[in-house]
C-alpha positions as CSV (number, residue, x, y, z in Angstrom):
1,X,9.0,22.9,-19.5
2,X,9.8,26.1,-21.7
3,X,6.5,27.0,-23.9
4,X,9.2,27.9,-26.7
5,X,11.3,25.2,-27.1
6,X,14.4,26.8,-28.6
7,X,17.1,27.4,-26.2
8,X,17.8,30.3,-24.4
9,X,21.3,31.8,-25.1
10,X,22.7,32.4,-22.0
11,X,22.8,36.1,-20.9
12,X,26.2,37.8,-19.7
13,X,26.5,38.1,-16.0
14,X,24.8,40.8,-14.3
15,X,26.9,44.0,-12.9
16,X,27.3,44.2,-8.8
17,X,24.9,46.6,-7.4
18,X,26.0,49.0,-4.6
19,X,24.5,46.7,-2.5
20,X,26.2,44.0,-3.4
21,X,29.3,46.1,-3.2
22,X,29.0,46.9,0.4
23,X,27.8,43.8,1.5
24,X,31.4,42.0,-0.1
25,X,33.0,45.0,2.1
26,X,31.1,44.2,5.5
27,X,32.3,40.3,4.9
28,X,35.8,41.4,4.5
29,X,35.8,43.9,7.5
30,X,38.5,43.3,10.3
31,X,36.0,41.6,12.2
32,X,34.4,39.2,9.7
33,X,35.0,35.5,9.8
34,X,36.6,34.6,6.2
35,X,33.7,32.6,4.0
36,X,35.0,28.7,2.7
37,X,34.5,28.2,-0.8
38,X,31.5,25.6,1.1
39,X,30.0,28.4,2.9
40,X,29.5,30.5,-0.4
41,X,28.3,28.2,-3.0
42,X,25.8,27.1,0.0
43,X,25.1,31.0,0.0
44,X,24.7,30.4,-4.1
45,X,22.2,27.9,-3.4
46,X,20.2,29.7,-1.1
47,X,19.4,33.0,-3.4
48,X,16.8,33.4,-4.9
49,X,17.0,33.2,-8.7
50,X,14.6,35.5,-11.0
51,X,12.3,33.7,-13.2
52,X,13.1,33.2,-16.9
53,X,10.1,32.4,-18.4
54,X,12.2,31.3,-22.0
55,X,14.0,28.6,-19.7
56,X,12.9,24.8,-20.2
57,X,10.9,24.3,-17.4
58,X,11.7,21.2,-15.4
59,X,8.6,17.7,-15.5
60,X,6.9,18.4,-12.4
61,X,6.6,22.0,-13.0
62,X,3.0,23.2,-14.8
63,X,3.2,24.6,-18.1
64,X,-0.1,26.9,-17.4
65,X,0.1,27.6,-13.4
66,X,-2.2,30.0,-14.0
67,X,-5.5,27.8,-15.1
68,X,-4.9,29.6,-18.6
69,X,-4.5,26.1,-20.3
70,X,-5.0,22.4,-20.1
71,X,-3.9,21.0,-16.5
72,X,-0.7,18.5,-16.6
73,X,-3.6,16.0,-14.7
74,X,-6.7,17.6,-14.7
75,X,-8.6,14.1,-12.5
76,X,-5.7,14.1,-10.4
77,X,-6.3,12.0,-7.5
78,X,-10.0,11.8,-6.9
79,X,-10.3,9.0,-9.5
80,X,-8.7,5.4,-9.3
81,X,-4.9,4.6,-10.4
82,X,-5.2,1.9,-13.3
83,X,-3.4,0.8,-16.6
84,X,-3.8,3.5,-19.1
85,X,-3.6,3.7,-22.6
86,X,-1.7,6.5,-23.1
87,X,1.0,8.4,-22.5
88,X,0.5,12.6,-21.4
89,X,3.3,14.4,-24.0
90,X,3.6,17.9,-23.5
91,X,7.1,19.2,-24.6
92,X,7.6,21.0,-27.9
93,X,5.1,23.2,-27.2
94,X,5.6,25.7,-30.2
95,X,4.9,30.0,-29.5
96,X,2.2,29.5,-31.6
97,X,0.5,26.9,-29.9
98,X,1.0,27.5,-26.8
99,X,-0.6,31.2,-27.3
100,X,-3.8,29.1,-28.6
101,X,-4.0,27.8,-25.8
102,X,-3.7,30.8,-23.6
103,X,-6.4,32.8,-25.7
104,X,-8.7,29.6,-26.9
105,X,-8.6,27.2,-24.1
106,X,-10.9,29.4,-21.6
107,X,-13.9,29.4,-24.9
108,X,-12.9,26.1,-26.3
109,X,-11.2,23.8,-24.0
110,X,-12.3,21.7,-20.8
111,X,-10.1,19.6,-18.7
112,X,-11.7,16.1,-17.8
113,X,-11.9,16.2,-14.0
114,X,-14.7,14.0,-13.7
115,X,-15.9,16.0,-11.4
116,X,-19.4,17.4,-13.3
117,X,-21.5,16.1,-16.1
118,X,-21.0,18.1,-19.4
119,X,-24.4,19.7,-20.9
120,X,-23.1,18.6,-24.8
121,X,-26.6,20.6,-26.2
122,X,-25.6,24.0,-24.5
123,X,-22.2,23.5,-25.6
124,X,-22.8,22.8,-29.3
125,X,-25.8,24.9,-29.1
126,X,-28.2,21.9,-30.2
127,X,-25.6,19.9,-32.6
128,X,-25.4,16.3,-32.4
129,X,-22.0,15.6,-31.2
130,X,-19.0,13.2,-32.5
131,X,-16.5,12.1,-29.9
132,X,-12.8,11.8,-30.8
133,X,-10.4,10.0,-28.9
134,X,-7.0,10.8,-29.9
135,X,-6.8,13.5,-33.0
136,X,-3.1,14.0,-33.1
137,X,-2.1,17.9,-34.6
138,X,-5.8,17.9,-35.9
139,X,-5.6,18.3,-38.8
140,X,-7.9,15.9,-39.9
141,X,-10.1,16.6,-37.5
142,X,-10.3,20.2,-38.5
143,X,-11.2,18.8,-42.2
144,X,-13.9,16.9,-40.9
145,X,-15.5,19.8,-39.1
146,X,-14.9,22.2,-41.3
147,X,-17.0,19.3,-44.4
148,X,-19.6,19.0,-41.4
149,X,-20.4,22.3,-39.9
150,X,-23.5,21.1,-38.3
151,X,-22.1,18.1,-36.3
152,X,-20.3,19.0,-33.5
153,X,-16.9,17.4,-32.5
154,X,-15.4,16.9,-29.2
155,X,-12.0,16.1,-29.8
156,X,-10.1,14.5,-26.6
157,X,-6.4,14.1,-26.1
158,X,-3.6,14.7,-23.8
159,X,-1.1,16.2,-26.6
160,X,-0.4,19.3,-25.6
161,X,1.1,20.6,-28.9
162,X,-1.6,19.0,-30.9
163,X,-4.4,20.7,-28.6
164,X,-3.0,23.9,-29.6
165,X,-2.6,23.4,-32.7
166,X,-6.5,22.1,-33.0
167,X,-7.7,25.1,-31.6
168,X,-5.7,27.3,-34.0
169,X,-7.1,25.6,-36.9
170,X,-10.0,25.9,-35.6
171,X,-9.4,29.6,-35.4
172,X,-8.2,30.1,-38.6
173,X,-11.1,28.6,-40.0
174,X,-14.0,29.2,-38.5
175,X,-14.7,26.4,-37.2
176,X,-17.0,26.7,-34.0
177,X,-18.2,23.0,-33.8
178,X,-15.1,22.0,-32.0
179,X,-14.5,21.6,-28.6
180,X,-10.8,20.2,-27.5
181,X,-11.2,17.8,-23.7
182,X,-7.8,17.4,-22.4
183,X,-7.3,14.4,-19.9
184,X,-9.3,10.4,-19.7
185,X,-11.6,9.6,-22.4
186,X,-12.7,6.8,-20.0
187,X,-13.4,9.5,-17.0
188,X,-15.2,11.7,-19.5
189,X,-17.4,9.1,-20.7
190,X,-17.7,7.5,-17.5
191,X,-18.3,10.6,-15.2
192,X,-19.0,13.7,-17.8
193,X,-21.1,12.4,-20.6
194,X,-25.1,11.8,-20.0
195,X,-26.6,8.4,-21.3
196,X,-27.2,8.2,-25.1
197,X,-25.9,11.6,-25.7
198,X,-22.9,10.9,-28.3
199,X,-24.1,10.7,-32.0
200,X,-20.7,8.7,-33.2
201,X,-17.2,8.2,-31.8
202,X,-14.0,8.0,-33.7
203,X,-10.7,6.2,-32.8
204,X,-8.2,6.6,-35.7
205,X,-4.8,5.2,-35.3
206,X,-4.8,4.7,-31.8
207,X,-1.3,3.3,-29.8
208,X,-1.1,-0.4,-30.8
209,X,1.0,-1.0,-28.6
210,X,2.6,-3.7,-30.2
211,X,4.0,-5.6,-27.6
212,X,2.1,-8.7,-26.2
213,X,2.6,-7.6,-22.6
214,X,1.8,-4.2,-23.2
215,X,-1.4,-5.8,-25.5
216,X,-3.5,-4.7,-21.9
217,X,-3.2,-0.7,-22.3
218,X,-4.9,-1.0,-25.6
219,X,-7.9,1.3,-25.7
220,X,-10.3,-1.2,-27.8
221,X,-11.0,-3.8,-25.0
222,X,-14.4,-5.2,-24.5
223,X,-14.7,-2.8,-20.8
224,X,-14.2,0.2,-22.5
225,X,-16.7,-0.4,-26.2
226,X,-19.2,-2.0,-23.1
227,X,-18.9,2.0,-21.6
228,X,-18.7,3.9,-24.7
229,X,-22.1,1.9,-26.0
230,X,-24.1,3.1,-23.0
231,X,-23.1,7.1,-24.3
232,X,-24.0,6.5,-27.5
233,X,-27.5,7.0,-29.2
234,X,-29.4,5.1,-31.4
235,X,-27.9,4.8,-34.6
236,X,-25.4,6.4,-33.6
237,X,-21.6,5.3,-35.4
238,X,-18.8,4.1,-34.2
239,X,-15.9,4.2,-36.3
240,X,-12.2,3.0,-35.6
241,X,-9.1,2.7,-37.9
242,X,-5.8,1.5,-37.3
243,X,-2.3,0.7,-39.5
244,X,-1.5,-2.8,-37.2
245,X,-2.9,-5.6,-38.9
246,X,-3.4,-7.5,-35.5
247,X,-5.0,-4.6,-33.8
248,X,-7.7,-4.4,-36.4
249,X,-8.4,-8.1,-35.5
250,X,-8.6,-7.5,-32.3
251,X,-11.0,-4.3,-32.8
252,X,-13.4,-6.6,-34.8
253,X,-13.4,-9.0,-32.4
254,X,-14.2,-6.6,-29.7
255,X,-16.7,-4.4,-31.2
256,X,-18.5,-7.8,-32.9
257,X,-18.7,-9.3,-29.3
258,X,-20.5,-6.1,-28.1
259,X,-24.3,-7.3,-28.4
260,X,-25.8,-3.1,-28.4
261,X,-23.2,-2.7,-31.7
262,X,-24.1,-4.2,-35.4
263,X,-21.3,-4.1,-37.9
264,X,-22.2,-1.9,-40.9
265,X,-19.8,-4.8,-43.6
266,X,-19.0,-7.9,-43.9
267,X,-16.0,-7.8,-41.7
268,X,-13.8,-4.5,-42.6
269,X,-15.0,-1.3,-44.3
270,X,-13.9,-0.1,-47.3
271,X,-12.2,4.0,-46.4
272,X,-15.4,6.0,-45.8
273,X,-14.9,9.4,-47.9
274,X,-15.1,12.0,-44.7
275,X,-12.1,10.0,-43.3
276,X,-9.5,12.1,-44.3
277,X,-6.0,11.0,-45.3
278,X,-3.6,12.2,-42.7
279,X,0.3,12.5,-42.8
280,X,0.8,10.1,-40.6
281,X,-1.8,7.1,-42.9
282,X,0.3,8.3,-46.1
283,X,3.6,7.5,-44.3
284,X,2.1,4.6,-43.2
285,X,1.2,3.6,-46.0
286,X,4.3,4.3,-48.1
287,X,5.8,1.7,-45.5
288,X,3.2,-1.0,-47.2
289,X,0.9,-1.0,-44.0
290,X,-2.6,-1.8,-45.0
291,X,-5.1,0.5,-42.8
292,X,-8.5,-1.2,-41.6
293,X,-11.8,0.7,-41.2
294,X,-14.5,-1.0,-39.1
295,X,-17.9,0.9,-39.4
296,X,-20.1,-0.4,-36.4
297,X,-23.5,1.4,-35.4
298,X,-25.9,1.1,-31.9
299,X,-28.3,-0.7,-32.5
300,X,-32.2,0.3,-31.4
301,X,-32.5,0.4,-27.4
């Protein structure tokens, strides 16, 4: 995968060196045995070709091999295989973003390996902290931190672009209460986060998934807000919105079966103010969607 996703033009062909002069002259000597078209293109094959680094680099192939960046699978296979919600997208990785991410990711990046607990007070030097799963380009999650410098926010995706393009926001503006987790949510709260150590989580627009068979890789299922209630503190807030009428149901059903949560309204929230309106919610909404907000918060342990 190329980190600048225009397309090469392709460069003229290089001129023979001597060496490559005399080594056409030893294969045509009297005593050589005449190459097939086979035996050179299997010669073709074989050569090494020097690295491009503007070439689109092929799936399987890291986009950081040199730990610079977020890993392609940062768990890999120390943790179980099971039904995700999302999908890793890491193509279209602009030159800007991707040199975020060179120059940021080592201060303000962490890949979730599950491997160690995270120390969330030493990271956000004594702020409480906000977990947000799935944040898109971040831009609203840069306007939230940015209207909140004292909370901190750890912002969790697997969208490459969108990471880099957090942490140069974040750059831009300041803003040193965000911290970008590449990988699981469910293996960083599971294996990274302490007990009670989350003062709110945000899910905005998450994948519906809209179809019933695919209804199981939802991220709001009773499992996962059962988890996510054990990392959160008293009084702490969870907040979800979404664009899918049915998945809001379903959200409300799930968080008001989870006995540690107590829903802040009467069924939906009205739009809190520090939600901002993203790009995506205003084209969703010039569609006629209707966007739910569900305010829940943990109850006293």
């Amino acid at each position: 995968m190329s980190e600048n996703p225009a397309t090469p033009e392709s460069s003229p062909a290089p001129e023979s060196s001597p060496a490559a002069e005399s080594g056409a002259a030893a294969e045509s000597g009297p005593d050589a045995t005449p190459l097939t078209a086979t035996d050179r293109s299997a010669e073709a094959a074989e050569a090494p070709v020097p690295r491009d680094d503007t070439r689109p680099r092929p799936r399987t192939e890291p986009m950081f091999p040199d730990g610079t960046g977020p890993a392609a699978d940062p768990a890999g296979s120390h943790h179980e295989r099971r039904i995700r919600s999302f999908q890793p997208r890491r193509s279209r990785v602009s030159p800007g973003q991707a040199d975020a991410l060179r120059r940021l990711w080592p201060k303000w990046g962490l890949d979730i390996d599950g491997l160690s607990r995270i120390d969330l007070n030493e990271m956000f030097e004594g702020r409480p902290v906000i977990l947000e799963i799935g944040f898109g380009m971040g831009e609203a999650t840069a306007q939230m931190a940015a209207a909140d410098p004292d909370t901190g926010i750890l912002a969790c995706d697997v969208h490459t672009p969108g990471q880099g393009n957090l942490l140069g926001l974040a750059e831009r503006n300041g803003l040193s209460n965000i911290r970008v987790a590449n990988g699981d949510a469910i293996i960083l709260l599971r294996e990274m986060l302490a007990p009670a150590s989350l003062a709110g989580l945000r899910v905005y627009f998450p994948d519906p998934w809209p179809k019933k068979r695919h209804h199981k890789r939802r991220l709001i299922q009773p499992e996962f807000i059962a988890l996510a209630s054990t990392r959160l503190a008293p009084g702490a807030l969870v907040h979800c919105a979404t664009d899918w009428e049915p998945y809001a149901e379903q959200m409300l059903d799930v968080l008001s079966a989870e006995p540690s949560l107590e829903n802040l309204h009467s069924g939906y929230a009205p739009r809190p103010d520090f939600r901002p309106l993203t790009k995506f919610e205003g084209q969703g909404l010039d569609k006629g969607h209707v966007v739910h907000d569900l305010l829940f918060r943990r109850r006293p342990a």
